[in-house]
SERO-4910 file (N, C-alpha, C, O; in steps of 0.05 Angstrom, whole numbers):
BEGIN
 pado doro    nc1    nc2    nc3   cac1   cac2   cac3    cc1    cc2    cc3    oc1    oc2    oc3
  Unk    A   1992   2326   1786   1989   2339   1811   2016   2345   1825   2019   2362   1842
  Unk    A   2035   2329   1815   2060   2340   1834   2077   2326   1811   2073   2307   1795
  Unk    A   2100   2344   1818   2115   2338   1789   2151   2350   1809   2157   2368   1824
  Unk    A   2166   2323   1795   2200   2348   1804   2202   2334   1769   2195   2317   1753
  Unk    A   2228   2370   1779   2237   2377   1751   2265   2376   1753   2274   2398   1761
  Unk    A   2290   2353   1749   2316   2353   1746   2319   2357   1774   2342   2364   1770
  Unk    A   2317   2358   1793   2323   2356   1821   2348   2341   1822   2357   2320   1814
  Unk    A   2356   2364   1839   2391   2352   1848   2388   2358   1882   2374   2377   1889
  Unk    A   2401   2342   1902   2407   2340   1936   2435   2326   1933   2441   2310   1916
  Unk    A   2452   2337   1955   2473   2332   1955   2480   2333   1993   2474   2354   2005
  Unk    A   2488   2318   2003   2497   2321   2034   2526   2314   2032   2535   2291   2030
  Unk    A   2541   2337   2034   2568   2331   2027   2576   2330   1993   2569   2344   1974
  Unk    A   2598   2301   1998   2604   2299   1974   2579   2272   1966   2583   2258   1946
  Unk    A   2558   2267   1980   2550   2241   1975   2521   2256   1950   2497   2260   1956
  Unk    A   2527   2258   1934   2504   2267   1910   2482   2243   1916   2490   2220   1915
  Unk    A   2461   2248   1922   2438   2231   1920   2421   2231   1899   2418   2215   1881
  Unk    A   2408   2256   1903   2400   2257   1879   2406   2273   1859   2410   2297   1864
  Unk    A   2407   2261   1833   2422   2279   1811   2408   2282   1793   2414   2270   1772
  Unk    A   2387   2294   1793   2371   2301   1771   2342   2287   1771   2331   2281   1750
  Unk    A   2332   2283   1791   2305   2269   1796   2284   2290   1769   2286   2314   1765
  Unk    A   2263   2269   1754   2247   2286   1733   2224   2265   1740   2226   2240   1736
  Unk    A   2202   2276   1749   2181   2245   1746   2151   2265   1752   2151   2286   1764
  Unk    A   2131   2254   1741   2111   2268   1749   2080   2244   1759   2077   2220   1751
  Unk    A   2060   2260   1779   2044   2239   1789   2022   2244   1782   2010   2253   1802
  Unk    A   2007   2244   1763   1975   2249   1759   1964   2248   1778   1971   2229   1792
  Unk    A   1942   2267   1790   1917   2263   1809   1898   2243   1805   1887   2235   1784
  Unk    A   1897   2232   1837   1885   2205   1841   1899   2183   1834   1887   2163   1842
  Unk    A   1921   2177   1821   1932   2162   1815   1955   2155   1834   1965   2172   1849
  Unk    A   1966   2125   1835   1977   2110   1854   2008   2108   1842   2010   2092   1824
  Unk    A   2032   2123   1849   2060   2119   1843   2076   2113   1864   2082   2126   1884
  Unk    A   2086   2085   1851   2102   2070   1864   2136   2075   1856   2142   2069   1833
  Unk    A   2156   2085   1871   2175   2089   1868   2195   2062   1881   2193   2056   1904
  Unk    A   2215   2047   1860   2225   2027   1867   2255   2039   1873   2262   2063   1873
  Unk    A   2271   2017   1879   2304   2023   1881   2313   2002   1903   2297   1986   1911
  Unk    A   2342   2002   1911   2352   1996   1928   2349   2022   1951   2335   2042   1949
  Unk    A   2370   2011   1977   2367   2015   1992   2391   2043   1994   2413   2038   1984
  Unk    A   2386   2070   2005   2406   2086   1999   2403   2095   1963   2422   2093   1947
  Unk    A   2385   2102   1959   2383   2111   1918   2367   2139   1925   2366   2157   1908
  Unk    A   2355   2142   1948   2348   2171   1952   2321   2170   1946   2311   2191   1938
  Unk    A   2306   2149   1947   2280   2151   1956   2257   2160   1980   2233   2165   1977
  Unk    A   2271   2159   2000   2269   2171   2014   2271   2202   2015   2254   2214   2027
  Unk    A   2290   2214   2005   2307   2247   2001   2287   2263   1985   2284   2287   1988
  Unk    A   2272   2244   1964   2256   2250   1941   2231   2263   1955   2223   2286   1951
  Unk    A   2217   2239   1977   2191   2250   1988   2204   2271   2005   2192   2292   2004
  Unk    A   2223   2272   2019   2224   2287   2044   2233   2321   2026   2228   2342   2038
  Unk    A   2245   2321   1999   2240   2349   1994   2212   2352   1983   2203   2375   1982
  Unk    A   2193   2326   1973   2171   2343   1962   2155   2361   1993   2147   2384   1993
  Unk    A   2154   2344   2016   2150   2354   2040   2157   2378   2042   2142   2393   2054
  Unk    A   2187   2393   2027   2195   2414   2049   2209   2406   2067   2221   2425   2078
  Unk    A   2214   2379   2079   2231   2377   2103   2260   2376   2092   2275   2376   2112
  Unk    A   2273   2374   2070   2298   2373   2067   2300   2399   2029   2292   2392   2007
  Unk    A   2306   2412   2032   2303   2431   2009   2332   2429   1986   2355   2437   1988
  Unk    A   2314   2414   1960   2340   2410   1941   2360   2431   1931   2355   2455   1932
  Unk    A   2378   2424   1923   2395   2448   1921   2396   2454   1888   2411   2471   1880
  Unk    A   2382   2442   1874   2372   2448   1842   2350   2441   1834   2344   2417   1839
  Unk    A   2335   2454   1823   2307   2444   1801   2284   2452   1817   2284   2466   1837
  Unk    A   2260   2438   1805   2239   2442   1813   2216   2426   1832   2210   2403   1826
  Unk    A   2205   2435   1850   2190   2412   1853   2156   2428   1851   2156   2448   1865
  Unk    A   2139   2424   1842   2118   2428   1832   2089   2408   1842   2084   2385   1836
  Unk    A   2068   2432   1861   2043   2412   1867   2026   2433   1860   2026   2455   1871
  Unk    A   2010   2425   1842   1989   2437   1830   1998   2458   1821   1988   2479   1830
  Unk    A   2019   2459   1801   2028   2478   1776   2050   2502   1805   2059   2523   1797
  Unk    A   2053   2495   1836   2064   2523   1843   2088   2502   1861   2087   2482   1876
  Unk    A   2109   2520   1850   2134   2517   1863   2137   2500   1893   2130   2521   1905
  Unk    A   2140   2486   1910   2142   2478   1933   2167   2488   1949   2171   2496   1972
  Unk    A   2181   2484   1928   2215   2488   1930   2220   2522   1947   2243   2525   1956
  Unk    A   2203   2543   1949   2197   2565   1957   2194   2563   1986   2180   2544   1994
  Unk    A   2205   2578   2005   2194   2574   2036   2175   2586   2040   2171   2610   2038
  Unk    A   2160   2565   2049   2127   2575   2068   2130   2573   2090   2139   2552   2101
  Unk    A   2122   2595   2104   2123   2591   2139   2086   2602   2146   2068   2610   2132
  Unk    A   2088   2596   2171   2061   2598   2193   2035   2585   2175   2036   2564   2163
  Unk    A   2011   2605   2179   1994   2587   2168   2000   2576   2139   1995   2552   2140
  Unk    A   2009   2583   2113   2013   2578   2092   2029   2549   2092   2027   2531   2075
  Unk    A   2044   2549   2113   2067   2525   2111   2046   2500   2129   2046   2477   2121
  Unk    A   2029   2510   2153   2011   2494   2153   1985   2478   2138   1973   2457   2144
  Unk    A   1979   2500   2116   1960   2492   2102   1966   2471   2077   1950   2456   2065
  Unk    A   1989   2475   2075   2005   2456   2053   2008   2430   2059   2005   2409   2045
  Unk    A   2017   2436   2090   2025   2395   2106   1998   2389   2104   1991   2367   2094
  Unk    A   1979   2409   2113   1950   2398   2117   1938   2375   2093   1919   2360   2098
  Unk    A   1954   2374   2062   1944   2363   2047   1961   2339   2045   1967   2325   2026
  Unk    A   1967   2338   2068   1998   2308   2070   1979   2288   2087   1963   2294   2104
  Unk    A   1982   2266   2079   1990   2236   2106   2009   2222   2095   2016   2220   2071
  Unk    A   2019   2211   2119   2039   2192   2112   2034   2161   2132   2027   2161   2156
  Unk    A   2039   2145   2121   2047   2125   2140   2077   2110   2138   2084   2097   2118
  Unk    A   2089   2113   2158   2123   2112   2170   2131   2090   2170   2120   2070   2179
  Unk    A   2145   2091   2161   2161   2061   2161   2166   2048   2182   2183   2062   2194
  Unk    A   2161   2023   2197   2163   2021   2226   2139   2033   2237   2140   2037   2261
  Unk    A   2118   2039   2227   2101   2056   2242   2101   2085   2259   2085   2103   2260
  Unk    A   2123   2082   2270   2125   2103   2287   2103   2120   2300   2096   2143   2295
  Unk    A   2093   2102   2318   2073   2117   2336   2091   2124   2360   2114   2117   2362
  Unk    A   2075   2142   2381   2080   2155   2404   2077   2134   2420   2056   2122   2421
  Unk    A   2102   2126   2436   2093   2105   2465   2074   2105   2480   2056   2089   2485
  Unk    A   2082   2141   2489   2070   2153   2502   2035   2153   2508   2021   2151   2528
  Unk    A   2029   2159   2475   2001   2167   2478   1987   2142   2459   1994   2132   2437
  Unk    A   1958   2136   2480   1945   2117   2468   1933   2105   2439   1936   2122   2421
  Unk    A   1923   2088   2432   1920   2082   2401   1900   2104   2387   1899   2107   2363
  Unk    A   1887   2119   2404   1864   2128   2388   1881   2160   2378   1883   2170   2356
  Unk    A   1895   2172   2416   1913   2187   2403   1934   2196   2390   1945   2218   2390
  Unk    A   1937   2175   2379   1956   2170   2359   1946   2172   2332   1961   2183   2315
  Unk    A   1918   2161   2325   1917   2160   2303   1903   2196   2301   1904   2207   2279
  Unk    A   1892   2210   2322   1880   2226   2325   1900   2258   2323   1891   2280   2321
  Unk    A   1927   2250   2325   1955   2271   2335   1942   2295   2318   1940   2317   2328
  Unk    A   1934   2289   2295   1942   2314   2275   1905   2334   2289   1901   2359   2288
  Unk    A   1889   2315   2298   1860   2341   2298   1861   2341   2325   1840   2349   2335
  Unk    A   1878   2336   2342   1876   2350   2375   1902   2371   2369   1914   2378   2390
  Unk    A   1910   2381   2348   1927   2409   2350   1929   2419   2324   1925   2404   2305
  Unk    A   1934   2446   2320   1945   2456   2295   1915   2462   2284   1894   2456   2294
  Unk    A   1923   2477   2255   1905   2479   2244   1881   2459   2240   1859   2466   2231
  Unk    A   1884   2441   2244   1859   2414   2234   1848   2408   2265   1835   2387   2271
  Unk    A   1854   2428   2280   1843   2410   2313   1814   2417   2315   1803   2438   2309
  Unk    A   1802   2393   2326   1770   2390   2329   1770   2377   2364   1780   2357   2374
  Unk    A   1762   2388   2370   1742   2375   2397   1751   2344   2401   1747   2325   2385
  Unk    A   1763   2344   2421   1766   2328   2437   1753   2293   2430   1767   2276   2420
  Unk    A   1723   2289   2436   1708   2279   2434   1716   2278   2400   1734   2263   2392
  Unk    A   1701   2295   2384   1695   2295   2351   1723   2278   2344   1725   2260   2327
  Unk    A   1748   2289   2362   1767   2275   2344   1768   2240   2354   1773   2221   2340
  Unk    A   1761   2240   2378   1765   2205   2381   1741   2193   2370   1738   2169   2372
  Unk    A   1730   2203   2362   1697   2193   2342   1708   2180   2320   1705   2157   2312
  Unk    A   1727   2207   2307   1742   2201   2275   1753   2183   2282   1745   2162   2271
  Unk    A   1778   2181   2302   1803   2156   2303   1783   2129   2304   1790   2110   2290
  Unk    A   1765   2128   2316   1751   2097   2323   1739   2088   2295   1735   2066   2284
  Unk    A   1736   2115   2288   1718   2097   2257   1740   2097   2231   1741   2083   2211
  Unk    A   1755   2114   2240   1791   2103   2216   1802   2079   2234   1812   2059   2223
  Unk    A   1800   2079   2257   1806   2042   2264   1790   2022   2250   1797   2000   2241
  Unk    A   1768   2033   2252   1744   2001   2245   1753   2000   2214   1761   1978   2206
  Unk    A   1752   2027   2191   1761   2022   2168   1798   2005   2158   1806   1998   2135
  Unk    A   1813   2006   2185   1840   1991   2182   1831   1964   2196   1850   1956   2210
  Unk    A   1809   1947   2198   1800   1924   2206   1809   1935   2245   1824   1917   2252
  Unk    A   1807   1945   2257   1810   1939   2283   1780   1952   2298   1761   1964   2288
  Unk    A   1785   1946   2317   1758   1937   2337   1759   1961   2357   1780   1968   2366
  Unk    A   1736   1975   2362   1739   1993   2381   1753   1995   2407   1763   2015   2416
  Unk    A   1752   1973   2416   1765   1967   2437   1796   1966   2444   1806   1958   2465
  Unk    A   1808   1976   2419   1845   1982   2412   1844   1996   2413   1867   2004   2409
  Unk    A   1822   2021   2419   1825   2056   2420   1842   2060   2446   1853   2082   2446
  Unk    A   1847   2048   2466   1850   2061   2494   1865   2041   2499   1867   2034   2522
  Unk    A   1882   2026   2475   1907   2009   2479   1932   2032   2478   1931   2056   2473
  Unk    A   1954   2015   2483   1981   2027   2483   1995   2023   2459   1991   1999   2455
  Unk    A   2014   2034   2434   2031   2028   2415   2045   1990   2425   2042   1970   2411
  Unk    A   2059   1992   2451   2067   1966   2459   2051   1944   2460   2061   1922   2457
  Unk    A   2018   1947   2466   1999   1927   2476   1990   1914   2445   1972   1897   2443
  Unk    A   2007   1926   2418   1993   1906   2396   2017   1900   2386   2039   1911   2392
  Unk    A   2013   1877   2367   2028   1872   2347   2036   1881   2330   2021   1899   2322
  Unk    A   2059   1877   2312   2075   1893   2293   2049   1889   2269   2052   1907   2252
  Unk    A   2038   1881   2265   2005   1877   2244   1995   1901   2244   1994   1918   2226
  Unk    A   1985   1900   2278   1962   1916   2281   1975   1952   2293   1958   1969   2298
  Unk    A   2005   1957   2296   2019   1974   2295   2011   1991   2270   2002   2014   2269
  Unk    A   2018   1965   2241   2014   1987   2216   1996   1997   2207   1996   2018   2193
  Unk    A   1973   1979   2217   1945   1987   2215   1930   2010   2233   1907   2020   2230
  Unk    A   1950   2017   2255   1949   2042   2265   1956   2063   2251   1943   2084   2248
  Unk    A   1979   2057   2241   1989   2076   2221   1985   2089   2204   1993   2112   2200
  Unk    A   1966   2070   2188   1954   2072   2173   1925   2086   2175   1917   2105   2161
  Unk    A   1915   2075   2192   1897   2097   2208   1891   2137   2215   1873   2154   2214
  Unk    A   1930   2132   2223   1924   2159   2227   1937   2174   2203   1936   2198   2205
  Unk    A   1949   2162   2178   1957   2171   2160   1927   2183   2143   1928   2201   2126
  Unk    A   1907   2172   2148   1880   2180   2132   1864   2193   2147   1842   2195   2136
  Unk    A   1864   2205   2176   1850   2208   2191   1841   2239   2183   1818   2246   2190
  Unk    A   1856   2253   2171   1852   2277   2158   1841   2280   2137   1842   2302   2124
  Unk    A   1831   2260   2130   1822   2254   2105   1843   2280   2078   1839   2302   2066
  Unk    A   1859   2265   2080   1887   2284   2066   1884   2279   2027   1870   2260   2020
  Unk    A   1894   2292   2010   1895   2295   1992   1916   2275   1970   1910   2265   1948
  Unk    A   1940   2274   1986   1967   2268   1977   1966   2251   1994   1957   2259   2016
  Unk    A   1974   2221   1994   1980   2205   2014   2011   2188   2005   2013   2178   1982
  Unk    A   2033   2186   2025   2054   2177   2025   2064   2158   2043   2072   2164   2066
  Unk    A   2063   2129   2032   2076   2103   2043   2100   2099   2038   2107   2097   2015
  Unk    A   2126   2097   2067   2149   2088   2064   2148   2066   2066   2136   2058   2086
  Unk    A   2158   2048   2049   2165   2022   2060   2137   2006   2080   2138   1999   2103
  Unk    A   2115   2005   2064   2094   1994   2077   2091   1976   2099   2080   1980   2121
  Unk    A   2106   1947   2086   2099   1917   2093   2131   1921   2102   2143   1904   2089
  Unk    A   2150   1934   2117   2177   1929   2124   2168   1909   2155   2148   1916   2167
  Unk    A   2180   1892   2162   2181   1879   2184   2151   1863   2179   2145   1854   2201
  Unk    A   2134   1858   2162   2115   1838   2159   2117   1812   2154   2138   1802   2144
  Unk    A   2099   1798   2160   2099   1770   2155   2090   1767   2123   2077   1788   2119
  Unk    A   2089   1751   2097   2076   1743   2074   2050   1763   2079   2045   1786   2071
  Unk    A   2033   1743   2098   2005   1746   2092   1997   1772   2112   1977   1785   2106
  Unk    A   2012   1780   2134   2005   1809   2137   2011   1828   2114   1996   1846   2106
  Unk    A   2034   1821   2105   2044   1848   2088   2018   1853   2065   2010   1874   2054
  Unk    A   2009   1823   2063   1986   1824   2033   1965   1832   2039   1953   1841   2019
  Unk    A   1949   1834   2066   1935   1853   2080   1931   1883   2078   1914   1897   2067
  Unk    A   1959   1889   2094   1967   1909   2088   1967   1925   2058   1955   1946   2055
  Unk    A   1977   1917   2046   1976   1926   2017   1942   1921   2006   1935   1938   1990
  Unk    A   1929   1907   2010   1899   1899   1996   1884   1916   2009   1861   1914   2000
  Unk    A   1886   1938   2033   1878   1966   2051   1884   1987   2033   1869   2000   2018
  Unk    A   1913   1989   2037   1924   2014   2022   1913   2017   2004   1902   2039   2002
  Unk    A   1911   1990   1975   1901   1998   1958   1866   2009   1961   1861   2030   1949
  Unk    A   1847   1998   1974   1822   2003   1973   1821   2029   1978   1809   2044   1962
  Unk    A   1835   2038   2004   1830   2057   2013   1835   2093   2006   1825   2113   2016
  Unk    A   1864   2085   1977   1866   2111   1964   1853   2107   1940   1855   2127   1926
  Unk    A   1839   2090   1929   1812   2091   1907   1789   2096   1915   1772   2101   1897
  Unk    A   1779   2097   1953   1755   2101   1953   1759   2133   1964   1743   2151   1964
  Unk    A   1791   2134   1976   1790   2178   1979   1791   2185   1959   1785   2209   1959
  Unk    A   1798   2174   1934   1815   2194   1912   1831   2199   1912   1839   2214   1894
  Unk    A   1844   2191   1931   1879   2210   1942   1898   2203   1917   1895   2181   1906
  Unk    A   1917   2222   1908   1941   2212   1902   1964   2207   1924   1970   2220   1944
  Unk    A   1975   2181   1911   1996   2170   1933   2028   2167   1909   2034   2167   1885
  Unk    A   2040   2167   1939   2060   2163   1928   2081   2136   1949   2094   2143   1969
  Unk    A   2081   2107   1939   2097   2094   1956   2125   2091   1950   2138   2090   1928
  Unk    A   2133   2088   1978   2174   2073   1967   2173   2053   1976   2170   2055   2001
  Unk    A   2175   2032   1969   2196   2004   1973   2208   1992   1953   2208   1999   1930
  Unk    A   2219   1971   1963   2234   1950   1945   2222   1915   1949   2231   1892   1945
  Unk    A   2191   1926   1960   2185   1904   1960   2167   1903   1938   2154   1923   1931
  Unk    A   2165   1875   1922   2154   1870   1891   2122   1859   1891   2106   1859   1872
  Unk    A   2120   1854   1911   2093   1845   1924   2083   1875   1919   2078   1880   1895
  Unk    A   2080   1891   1932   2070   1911   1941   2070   1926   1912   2051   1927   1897
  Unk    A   2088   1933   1909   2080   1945   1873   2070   1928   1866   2050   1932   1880
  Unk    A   2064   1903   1850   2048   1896   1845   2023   1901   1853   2008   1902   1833
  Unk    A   2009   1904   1877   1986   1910   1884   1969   1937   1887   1945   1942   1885
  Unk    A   1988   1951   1891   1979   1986   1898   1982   1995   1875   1963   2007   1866
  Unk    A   2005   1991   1857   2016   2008   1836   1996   2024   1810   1986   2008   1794
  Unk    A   1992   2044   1806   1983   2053   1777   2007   2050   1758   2008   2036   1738
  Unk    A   2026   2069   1769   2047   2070   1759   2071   2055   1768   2065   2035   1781
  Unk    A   2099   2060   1765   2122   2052   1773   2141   2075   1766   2137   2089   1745
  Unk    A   2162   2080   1784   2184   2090   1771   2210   2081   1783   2209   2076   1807
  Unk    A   2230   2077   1773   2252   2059   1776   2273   2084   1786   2272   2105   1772
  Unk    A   2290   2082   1807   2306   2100   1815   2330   2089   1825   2334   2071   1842
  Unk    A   2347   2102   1812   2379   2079   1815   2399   2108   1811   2397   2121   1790
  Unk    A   2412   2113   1826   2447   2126   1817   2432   2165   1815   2438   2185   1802
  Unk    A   2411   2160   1835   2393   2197   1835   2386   2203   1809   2390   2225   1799
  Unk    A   2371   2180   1793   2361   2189   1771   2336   2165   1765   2341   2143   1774
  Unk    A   2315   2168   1755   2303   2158   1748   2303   2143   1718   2297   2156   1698
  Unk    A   2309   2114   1717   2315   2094   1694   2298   2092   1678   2300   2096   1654
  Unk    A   2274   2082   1692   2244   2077   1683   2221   2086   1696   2219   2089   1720
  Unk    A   2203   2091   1679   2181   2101   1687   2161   2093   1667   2165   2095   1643
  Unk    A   2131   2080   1682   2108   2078   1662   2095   2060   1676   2108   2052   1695
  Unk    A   2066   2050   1672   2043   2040   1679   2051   2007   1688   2063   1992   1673
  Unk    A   2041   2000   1714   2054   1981   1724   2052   1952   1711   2063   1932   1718
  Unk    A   2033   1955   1690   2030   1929   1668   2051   1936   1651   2058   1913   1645
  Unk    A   2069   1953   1638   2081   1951   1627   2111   1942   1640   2130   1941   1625
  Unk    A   2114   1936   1661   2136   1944   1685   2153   1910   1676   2178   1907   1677
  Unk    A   2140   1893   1669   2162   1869   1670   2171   1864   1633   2184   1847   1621
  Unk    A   2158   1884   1626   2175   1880   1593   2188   1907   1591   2191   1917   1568
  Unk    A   2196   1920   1610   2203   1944   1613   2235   1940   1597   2246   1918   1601
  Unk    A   2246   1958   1584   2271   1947   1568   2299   1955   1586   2322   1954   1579
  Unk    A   2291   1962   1607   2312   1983   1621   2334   1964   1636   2323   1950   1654
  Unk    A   2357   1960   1634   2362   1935   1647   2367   1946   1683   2364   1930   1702
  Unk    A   2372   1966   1685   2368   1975   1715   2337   1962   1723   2336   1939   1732
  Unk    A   2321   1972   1720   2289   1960   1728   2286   1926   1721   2268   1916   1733
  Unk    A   2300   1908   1704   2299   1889   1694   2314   1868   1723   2305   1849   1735
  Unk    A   2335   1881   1724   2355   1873   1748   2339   1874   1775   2340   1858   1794
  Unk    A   2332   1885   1774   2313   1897   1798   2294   1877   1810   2291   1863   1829
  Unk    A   2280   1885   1784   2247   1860   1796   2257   1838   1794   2244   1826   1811
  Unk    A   2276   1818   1782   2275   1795   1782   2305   1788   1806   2317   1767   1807
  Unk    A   2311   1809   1819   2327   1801   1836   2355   1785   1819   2369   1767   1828
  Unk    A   2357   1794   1802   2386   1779   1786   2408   1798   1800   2408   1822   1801
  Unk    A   2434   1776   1815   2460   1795   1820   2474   1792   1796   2498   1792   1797
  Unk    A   2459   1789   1771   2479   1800   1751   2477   1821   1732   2468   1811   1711
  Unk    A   2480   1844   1730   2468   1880   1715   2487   1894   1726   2506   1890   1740
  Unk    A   2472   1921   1710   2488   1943   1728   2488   1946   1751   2510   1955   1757
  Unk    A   2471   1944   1775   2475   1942   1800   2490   1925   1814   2485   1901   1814
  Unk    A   2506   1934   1826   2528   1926   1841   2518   1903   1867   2514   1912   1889
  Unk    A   2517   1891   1864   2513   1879   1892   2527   1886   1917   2547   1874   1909
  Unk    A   2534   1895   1937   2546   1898   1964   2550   1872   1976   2532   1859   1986
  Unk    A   2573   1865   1976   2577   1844   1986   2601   1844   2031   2606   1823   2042
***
């Protein structure tokens, strides 16, 4: 379903990515690993369109992305996006329900007022929260029940493609394992293909179909997340077991 081909981004002299090649089967769950700064981030934000590579391809459903779409066409494309943000990133401003609700009170996906706080209350009750957090504030919950907003409104479009930064960042153990035991139910019972980034090992382990290993803007390893700890790659080897001794440099 979405595929880059040798993808190169460059900001300056700082090459990020140098040749990204990886592809994501439909319905299926890819988990993208790395350190911090390897351009995992850079990766989703050109499949988005929000940052446009300066070589190769990026490919969703066999047609170019890498191409500029503007007005409705460029809307109809995000239309098959959610994401949930690292940090959450909800609006202060506007309450829990319209938050999880942002994308169908405007734009092409907007429904009625009412119809849309119907949807947000029942994508709350499916992220475990209680109707009664609809007409709370971003501030009035906990960093828990923040992601589980998030999460909320990342599915509230019932979207096609779904994309997790950094899921469980700022979690406790047993929130983060929460969190992750959602995510997963919840893109096997849409169908969605996802695509997550972290560097947390918990979390691939749990969501993962796949894995792909991303170090130095290239991808090391790639393959099915049971195969992931006899994986021969010593970049990915270094990785999961947290050894400061490999090719990766430690920062000291």
């Amino acid at each position: 379903m979405i595929e880059l081909r040798d993808v190169h981004k460059a900001f300056g002299a700082n090459k990020v990515l140098q040749g990204v090649t990886l592809s994501v089967d439909k319905g299926t769950s890819m988990v993208i690993i790395g350190g911090s700064g390897t351009g995992k981030s850079v990766a989703l934000k050109c499949i988005l369109g929000l940052v446009r590579p300066d070589s190769g391809q990026i490919l969703l459903d066999g047609e170019d992305v890498t191409k500029s779409a503007r007005g409705a066409k460029r809307d109809a494309f995000l239309a098959r996006f959610g994401m949930l943000f690292q940090g959450g990133a909800l609006f202060d401003s506007l309450s829990v329900w319209q938050n999880v609700a942002f994308r169908l009170l405007r734009g092409s996906l907007k429904r009625p007022k009412e119809e849309a706080r119907e949807i947000a209350v029942e994508k709350l009750r499916r992220v475990g929260l209680k109707p009664d957090v609809a007409d709370l504030f971003p501030a009035e919950l906990s960093g828990g029940m923040q992601k589980r907003v998030g999460l909320a409104r990342a599915i509230a479009a019932e979207p096609e493609i779904i994309f997790f930064d950094e899921p469980t960042t700022g979690l406790d153990p047993i929130m983060a394992g929460v969190i992750n035991e959602l995510i997963r139910e919840i893109v096997v019972e849409m169908g969605a293909t996802a695509i997550t980034i972290t560097h947390d090992m918990s979390s691939v382990r749990a969501i993962a179909d796949d894995v792909a290993m991303l170090h130095g803007g290239v991808i090391h390893w790639t393959g099915p997340v049971g195969e992931m700890d006899d994986g021969d790659d010593p970049y990915l080897q270094q990785f999961i077991t947290g050894s400061a001794e490999g090719p990766i440099e430690a920062v000291r």
